[in-house]
C-alpha positions as CSV (number, residue, x, y, z in Angstrom):
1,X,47.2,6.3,32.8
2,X,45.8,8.7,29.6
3,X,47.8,6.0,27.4
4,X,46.4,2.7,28.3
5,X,43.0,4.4,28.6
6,X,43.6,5.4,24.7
7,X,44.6,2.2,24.2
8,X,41.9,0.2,26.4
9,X,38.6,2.2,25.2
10,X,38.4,1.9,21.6
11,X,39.2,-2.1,22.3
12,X,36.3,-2.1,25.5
13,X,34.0,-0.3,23.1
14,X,34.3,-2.5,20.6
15,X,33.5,-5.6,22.9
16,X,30.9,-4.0,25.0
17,X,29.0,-3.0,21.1
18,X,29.4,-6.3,20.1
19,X,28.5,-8.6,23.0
20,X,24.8,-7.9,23.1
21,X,24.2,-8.3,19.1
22,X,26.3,-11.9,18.6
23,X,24.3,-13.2,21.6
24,X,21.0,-12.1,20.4
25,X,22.3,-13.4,16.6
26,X,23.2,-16.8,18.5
27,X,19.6,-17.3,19.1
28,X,18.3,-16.8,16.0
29,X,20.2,-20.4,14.7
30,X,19.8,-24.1,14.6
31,X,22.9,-24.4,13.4
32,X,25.2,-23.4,10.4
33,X,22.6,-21.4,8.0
34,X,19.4,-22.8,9.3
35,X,17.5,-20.2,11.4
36,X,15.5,-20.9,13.9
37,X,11.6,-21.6,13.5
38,X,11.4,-19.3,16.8
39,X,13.4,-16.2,14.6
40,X,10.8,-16.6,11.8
41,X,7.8,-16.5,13.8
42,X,9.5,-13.5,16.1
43,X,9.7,-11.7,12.7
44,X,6.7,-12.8,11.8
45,X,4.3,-12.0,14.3
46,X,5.8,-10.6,17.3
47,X,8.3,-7.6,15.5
48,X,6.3,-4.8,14.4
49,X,7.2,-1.3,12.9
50,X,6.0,1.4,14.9
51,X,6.0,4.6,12.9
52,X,4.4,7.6,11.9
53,X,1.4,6.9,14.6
54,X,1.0,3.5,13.1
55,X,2.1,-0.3,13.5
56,X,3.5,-2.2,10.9
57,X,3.9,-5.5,10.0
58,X,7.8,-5.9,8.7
59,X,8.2,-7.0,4.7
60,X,9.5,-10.1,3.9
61,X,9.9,-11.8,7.5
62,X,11.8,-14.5,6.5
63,X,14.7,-12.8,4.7
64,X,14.6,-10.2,6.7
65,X,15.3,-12.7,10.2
66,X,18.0,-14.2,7.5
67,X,19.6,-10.8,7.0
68,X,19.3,-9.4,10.7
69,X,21.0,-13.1,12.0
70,X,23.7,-12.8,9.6
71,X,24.4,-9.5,10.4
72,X,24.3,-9.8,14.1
73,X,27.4,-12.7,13.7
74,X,29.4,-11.3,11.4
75,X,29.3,-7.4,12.7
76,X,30.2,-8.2,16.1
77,X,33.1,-10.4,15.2
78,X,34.6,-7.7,12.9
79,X,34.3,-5.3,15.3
80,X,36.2,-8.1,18.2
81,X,38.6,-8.3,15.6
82,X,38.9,-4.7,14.8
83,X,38.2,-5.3,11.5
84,X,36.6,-2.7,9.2
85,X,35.6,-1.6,12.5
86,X,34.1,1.7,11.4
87,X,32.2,-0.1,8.8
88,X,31.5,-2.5,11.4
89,X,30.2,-0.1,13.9
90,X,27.9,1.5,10.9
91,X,26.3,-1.9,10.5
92,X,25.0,-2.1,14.4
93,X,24.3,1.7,14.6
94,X,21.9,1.1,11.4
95,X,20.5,-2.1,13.1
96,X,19.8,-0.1,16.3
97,X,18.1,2.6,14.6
98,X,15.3,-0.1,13.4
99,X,15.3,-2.0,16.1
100,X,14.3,1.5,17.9
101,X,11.4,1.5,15.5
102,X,10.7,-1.9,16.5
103,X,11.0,-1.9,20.1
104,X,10.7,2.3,21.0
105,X,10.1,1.6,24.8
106,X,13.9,0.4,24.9
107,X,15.3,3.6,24.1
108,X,17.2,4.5,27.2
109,X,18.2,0.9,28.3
110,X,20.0,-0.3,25.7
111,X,19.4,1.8,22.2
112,X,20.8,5.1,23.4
113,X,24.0,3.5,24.6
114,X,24.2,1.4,21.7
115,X,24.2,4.1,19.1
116,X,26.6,6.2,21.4
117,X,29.0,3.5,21.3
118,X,29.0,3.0,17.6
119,X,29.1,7.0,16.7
120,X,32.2,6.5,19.2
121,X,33.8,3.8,16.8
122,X,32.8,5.6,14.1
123,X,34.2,8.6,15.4
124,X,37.9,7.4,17.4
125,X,38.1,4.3,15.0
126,X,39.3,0.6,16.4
127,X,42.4,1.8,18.2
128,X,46.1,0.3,18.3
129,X,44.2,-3.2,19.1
130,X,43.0,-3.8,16.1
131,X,43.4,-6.0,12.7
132,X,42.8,-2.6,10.9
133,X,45.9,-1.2,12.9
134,X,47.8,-4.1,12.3
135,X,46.9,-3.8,8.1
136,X,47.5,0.3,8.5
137,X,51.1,-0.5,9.6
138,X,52.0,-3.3,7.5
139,X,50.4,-1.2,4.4
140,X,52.4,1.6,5.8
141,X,55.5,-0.5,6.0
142,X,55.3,-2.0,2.5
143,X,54.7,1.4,0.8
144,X,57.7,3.1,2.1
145,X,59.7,-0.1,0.8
């Protein structure tokens, strides 16, 4: 049981990281590199920086929606892959650590387990089923040729 569970949590983890950030990048497109008028105006007006006692508007809205959309497609399907997983998992920890400035009442409902699931990628790596295993054992393979 102790060896599928090695084998099943690094793969779950990376799903369960994932799912919640491609779906919320899905939105933010009218299709291939056109974002959404909806993600610009979110950016825009509705996302706000909340530190220090203060509220913020965020800089450069625009790029910024660009950015945060890109990342939130190409993050999570390097971490379904399992590739560059720990980078991967960096990526969404990093975005969850602004969104918590941007939303803080969400801290306990999704932040908190979002962040614990990416310090546990960081921390146990993408496990046997991954691309990165796959490239760790062929590497391995060619160098002792």
């Amino acid at each position: 049981m102790e060896k599928a569970a090695r084998a099943a949590a690094p793969l779950l983890l990376r799903i369960a990281l994932a799912v919640p950030f491609f779906r919320s990048g899905l939105t933010k497109w009218d299709g291939f590199l056109s974002l959404s008028p909806a993600a610009g105006f979110l950016f825009e007006e509705e996302f706000k920086l909340h530190a220090f006692g203060q509220v913020y508007g965020l800089p450069a809205p625009h790029a910024l929606a660009f950015f945060v959309g890109m990342a939130e497609i190409v993050l999570p399907v390097l971490l379904m892959l399992g590739l560059a997983t720990r980078l991967g998992a960096l990526g969404l920890l990093a975005m969850t650590a602004v969104i918590q400035l941007v939303v803080p009442e969400g801290w306990a409902s999704f932040h908190l387990p979002w962040a614990a699931m990416a310090i546990a990628l960081i921390a146990i790596g993408p496990g046997r089923v991954s691309l990165d295993h796959l490239l760790h054992v062929f590497l391995k393979t060619r160098m002792s040729s």
